[in-house]
C-alpha positions as CSV (number, residue, x, y, z in Angstrom):
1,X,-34.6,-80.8,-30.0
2,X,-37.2,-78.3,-29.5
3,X,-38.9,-76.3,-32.6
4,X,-38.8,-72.6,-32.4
5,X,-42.1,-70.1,-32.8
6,X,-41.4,-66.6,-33.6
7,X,-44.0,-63.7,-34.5
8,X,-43.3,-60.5,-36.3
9,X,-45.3,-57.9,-36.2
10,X,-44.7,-56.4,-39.1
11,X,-46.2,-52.7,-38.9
12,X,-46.2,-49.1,-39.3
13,X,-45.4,-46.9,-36.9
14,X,-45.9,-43.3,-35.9
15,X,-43.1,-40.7,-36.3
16,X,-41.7,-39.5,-32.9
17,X,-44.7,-40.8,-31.1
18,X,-43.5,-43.0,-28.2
19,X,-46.4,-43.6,-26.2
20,X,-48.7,-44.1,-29.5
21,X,-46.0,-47.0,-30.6
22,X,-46.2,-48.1,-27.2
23,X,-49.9,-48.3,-27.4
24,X,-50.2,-49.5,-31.0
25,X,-47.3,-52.2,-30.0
26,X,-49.4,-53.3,-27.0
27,X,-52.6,-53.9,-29.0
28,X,-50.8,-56.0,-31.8
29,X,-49.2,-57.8,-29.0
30,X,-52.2,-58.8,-27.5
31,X,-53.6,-60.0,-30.8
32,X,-51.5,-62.3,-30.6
33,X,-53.7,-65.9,-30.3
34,X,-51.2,-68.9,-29.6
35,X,-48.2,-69.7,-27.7
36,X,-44.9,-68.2,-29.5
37,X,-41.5,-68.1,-27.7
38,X,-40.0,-65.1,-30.0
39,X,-42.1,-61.7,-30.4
40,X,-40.4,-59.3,-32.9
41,X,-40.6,-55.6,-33.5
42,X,-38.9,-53.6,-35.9
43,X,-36.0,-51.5,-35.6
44,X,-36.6,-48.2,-33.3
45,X,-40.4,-49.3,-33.1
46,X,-41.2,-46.7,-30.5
47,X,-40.0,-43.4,-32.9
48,X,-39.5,-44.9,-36.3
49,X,-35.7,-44.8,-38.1
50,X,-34.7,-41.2,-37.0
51,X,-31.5,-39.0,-35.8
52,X,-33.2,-37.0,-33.4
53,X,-31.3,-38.1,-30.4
54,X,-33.6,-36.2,-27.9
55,X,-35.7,-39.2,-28.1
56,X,-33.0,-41.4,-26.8
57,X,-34.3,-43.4,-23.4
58,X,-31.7,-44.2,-20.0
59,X,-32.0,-48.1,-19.7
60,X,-34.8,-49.1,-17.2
61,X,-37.1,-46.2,-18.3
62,X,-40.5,-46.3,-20.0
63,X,-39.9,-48.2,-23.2
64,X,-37.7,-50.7,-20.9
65,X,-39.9,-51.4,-18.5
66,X,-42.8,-51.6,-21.1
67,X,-41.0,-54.4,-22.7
68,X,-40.5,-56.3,-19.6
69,X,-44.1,-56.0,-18.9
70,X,-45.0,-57.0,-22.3
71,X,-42.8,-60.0,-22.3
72,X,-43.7,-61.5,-18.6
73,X,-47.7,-61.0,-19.7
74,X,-46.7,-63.1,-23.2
75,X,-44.5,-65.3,-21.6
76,X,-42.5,-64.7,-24.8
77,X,-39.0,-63.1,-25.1
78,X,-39.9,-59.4,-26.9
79,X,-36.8,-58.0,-29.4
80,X,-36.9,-54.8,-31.0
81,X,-34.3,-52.1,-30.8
82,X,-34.8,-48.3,-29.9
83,X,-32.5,-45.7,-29.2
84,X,-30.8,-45.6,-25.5
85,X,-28.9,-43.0,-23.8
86,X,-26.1,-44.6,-22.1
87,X,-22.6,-43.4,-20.1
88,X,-22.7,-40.7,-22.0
89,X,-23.5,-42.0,-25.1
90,X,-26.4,-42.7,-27.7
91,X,-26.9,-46.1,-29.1
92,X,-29.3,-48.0,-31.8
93,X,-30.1,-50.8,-29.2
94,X,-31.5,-54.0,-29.5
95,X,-33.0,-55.4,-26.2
96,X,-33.8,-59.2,-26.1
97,X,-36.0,-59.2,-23.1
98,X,-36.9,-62.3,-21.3
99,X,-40.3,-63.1,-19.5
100,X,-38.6,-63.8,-16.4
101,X,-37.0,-60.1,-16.4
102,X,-33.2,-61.0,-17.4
103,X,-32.5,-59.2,-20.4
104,X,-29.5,-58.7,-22.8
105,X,-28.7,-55.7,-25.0
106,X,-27.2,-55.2,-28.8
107,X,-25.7,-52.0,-30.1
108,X,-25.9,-51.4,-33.7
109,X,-22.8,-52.3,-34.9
110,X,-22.8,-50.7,-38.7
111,X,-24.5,-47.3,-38.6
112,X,-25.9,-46.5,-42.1
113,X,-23.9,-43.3,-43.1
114,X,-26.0,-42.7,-45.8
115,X,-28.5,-41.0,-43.6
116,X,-25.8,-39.8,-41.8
117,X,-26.5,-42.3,-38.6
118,X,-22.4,-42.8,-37.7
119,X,-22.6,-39.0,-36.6
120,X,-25.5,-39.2,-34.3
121,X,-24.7,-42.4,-32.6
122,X,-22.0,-44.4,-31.0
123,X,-21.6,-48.1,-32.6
124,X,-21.6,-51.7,-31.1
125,X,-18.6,-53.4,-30.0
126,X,-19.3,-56.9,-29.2
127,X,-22.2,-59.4,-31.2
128,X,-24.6,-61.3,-28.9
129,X,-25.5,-64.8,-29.4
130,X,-28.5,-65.3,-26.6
131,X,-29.7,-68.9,-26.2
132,X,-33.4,-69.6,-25.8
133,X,-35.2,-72.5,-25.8
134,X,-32.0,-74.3,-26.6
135,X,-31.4,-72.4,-29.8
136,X,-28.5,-70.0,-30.0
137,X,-29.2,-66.8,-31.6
138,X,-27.4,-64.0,-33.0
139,X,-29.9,-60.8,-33.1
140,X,-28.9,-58.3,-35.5
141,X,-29.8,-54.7,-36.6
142,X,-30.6,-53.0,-40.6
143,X,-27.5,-52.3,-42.4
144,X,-25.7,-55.1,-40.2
145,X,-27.3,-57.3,-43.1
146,X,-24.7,-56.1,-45.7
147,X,-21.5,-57.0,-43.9
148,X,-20.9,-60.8,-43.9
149,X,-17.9,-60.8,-41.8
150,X,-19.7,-59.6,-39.0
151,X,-22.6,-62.0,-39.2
152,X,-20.8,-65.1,-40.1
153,X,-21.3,-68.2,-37.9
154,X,-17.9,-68.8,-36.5
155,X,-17.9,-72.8,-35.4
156,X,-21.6,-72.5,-35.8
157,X,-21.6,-70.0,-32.8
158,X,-25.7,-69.5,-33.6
159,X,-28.8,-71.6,-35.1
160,X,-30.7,-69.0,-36.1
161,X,-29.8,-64.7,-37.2
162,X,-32.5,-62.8,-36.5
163,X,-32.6,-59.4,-38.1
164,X,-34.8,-55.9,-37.1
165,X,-35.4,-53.5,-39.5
166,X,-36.2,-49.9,-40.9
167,X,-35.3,-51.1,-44.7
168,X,-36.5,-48.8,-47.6
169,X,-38.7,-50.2,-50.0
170,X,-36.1,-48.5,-52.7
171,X,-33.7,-51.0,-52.1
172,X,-35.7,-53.8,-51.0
173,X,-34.0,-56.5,-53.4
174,X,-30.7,-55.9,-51.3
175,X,-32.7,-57.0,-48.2
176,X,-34.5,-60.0,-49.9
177,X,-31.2,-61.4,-51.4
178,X,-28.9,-60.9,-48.3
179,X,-31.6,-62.5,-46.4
180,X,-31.0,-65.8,-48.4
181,X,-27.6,-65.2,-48.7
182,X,-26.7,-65.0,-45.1
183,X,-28.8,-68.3,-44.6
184,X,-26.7,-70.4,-46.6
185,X,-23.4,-69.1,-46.3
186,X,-23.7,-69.6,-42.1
187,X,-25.8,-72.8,-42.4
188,X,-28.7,-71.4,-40.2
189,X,-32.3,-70.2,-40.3
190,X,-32.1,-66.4,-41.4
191,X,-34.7,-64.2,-40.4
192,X,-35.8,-60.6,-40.6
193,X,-38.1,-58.0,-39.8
194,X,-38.9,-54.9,-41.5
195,X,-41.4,-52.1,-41.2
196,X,-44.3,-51.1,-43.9
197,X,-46.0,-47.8,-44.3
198,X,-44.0,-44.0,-44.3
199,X,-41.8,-42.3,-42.0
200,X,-41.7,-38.5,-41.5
201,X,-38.9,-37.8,-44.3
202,X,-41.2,-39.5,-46.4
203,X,-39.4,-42.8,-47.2
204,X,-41.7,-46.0,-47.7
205,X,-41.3,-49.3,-46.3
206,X,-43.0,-52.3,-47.6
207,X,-42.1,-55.2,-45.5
208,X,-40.6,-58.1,-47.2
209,X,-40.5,-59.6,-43.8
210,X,-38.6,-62.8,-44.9
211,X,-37.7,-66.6,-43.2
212,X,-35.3,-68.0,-44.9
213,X,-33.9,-72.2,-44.2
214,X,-30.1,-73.3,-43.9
215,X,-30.9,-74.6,-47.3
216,X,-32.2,-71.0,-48.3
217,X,-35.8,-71.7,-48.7
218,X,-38.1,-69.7,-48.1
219,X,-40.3,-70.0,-45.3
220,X,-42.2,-67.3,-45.1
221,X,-42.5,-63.9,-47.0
222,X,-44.8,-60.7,-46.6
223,X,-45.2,-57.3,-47.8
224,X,-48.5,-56.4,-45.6
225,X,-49.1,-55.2,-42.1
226,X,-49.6,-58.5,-40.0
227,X,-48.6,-60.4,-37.4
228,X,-46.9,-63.5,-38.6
229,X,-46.4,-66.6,-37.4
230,X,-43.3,-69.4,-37.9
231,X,-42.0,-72.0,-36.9
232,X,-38.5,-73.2,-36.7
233,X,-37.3,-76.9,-37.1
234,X,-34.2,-77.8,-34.9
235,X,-33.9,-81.5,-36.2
236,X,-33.6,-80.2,-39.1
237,X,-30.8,-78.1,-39.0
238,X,-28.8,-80.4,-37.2
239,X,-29.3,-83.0,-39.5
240,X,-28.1,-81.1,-42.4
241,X,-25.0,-80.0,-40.5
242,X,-24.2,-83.4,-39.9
243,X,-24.8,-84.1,-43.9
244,X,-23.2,-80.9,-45.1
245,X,-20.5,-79.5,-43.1
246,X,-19.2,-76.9,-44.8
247,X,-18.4,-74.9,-41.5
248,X,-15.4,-77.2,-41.7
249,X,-13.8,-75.4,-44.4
250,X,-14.6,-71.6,-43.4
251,X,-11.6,-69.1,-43.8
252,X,-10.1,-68.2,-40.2
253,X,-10.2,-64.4,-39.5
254,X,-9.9,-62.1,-36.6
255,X,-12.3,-58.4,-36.8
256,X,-10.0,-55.4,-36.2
């Protein structure tokens, strides 16, 4: 059962500045000093959490192929999400790419109508659970965080829910307590990633990049720019699902 290292980078970013995210992303990645298996950047790291569509990429262009490079170099898979022009449609897309080029793709399922997201872009269908490193994980976007039904771990589908984030320090308490929450209610490692600094419409963000046990603990917690390093424990879990299984008892449902 092999332990799990993921790094944040936890960071500003510049408003509508691809190539200076790029750049900035690049350098923070490269700061990076040990072996990890997980890099993670925050949600839309390349523009910062906007609705100005014009910025969306085709799959396989520059931001695309900027991860792939970044994550064969690492020989790390590199997460983040970005907006993506695809079929005809604009998505809030998480890419999980791989070093060895094979790559999977997220779409934001819950669009945060409250800055008016749901009438700029097209949501998610489907979740992804990815495996890696013989963990299974379910990446997730921002607002996803406040709907348990989507997240929950049917028949413990996922080890570890990995969340990327544009999360207003104005609400922050939500995100710290759903973090927890979503832990212990799907018996996995919960984990997020949010942004510090200010966007262009003025809104702050002060981190609160969170890792959170099966049990709820907390593993690690920070409200500065950094790069931050964990470690996941797969004996663990597996030994407390054996002790505790309260997936046993979970309601059945079906998502309409």
């Amino acid at each position: 059962m092999q332990d799990l290292k993921l790094t944040f980078v936890q960071s500003d970013i510049h408003w509508h500045q691809i190539e200076a995210n790029l750049a900035m992303f690049e350098e923070k990645i490269w700061q990076i000093d040990e072996p990890t298996n997980i890099i993670v950047l925050p949600e839309m790291f390349q523009t910062g959490f906007t609705m100005d569509t014009s910025l969306a990429e085709p799959m396989n262009f520059t931001t695309f192929k900027w991860m792939k490079q970044m994550a064969a170099q690492q020989k790390a898979v590199v997460t983040g999400s970005y907006i993506v022009k695809d079929g005809g449609k604009v998505f809030n897309r998480l890419v999980w790419m791989q070093p060895d080029g094979e790559y999977y793709t997220y779409d934001k399922r819950h669009l945060f109508r409250m800055a008016d997201e749901h009438n700029h872009f097209n949501d998610g269908q489907s979740k992804l659970i990815v495996e890696w490193k013989g963990w299974k994980i379910c990446p997730l976007v921002c607002y996803d965080l406040r709907f348990p039904v989507w997240s929950r771990n049917v028949n413990l589908e996922y080890d570890l829910l990995l969340y990327v984030a544009n999360w207003p320090a104005a609400r922050i308490s939500a995100w710290d307590a759903l973090l927890r929450a979503r832990a212990i209610e799907n018996v996995a490692y919960s984990v997020g990633l949010n942004r510090v600094g200010e966007d262009g419409k003025s809104i702050t963000y002060n981190g609160h990049t969170g890792v959170y046990s099966f049990k709820g603990e907390e593993l690690l917690f920070s409200e500065s720019e950094a790069i931050l390093n964990v470690t996941l424990n797969k004996k663990e879990l597996v030994g407390f699902r054996e002790k505790f299984p309260a997936h046993l008892d979970a309601d059945d449902f079906d998502i309409r």
